[in-house]
N, C-alpha and C positions, 0 to 999 in steps of 0.2 A: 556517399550516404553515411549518416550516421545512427548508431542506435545506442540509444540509454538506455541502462536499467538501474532501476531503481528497486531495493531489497531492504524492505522494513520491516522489524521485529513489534510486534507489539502485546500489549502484557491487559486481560482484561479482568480487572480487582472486582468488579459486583459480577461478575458470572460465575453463576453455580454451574453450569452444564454446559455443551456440544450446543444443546438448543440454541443457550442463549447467545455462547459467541458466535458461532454461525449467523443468528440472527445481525449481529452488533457489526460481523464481516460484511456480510449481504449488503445493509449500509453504506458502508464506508464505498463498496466496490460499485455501488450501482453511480452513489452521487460522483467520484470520481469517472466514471465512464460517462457519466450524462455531465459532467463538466468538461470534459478533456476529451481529446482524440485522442488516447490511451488503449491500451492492454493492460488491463489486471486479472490476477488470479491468486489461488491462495496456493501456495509453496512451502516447503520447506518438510522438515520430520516433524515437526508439533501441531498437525495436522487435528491428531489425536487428542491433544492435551484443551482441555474446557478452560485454561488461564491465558494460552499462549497461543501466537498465531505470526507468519509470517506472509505477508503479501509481496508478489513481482511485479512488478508495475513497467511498459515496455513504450519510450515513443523513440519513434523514428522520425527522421528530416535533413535536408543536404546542408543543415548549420546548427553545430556545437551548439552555441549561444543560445538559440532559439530550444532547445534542446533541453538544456541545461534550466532553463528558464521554467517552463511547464513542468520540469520536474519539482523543481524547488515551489511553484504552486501547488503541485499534488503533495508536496510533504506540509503544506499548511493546511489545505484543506482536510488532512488525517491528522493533525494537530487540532483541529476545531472541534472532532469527537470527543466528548468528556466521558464515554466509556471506554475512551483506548488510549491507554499511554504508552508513548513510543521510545523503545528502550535500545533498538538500535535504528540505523539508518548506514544502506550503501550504495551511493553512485559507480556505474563503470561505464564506460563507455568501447564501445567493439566499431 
């Protein structure tokens, strides 16, 4: 068994508030879960912060590859947000 994860920083320039980036997270986490057989959630310390936010994105499967693959799809399909630029990005695998 394999499991990815995938840990993206991203940084959102037209939110003034909590509301809006929450709102702009909601987003990004729903069309990724209604796209993919994923886990997402939002993570990290900047939880709090109305500019910044970090999502954990989680798939499992008995191959790498395949693996690797749906990840590298959900880090495009969060590239296709023009209210979120992605300022980090980390693969692991366990």
């Amino acid at each position: 068994m394999v499991v990815g994860i995938l840990t993206v920083g991203l940084y959102f320039s037209q939110s003034g508030s909590l509301k809006g980036k929450r709102r702009i997270l909601q987003s990004i986490k729903m069309r990724i879960k209604n796209k993919f057989n994923v886990a997402v959630a939002e993570v990290g310390e900047d939880r709090d912060l109305w500019q910044k936010g970090t999502l954990g994105i989680v798939a499992v499967s008995e191959d790498q590859p395949f693996v690797n693959a749906v990840l590298d799809q959900v880090t495009n399909t969060i590239l296709s947000f023009p209210e979120a630029e992605m300022i980090h990005r980390e693969l692991r695998f366990a």
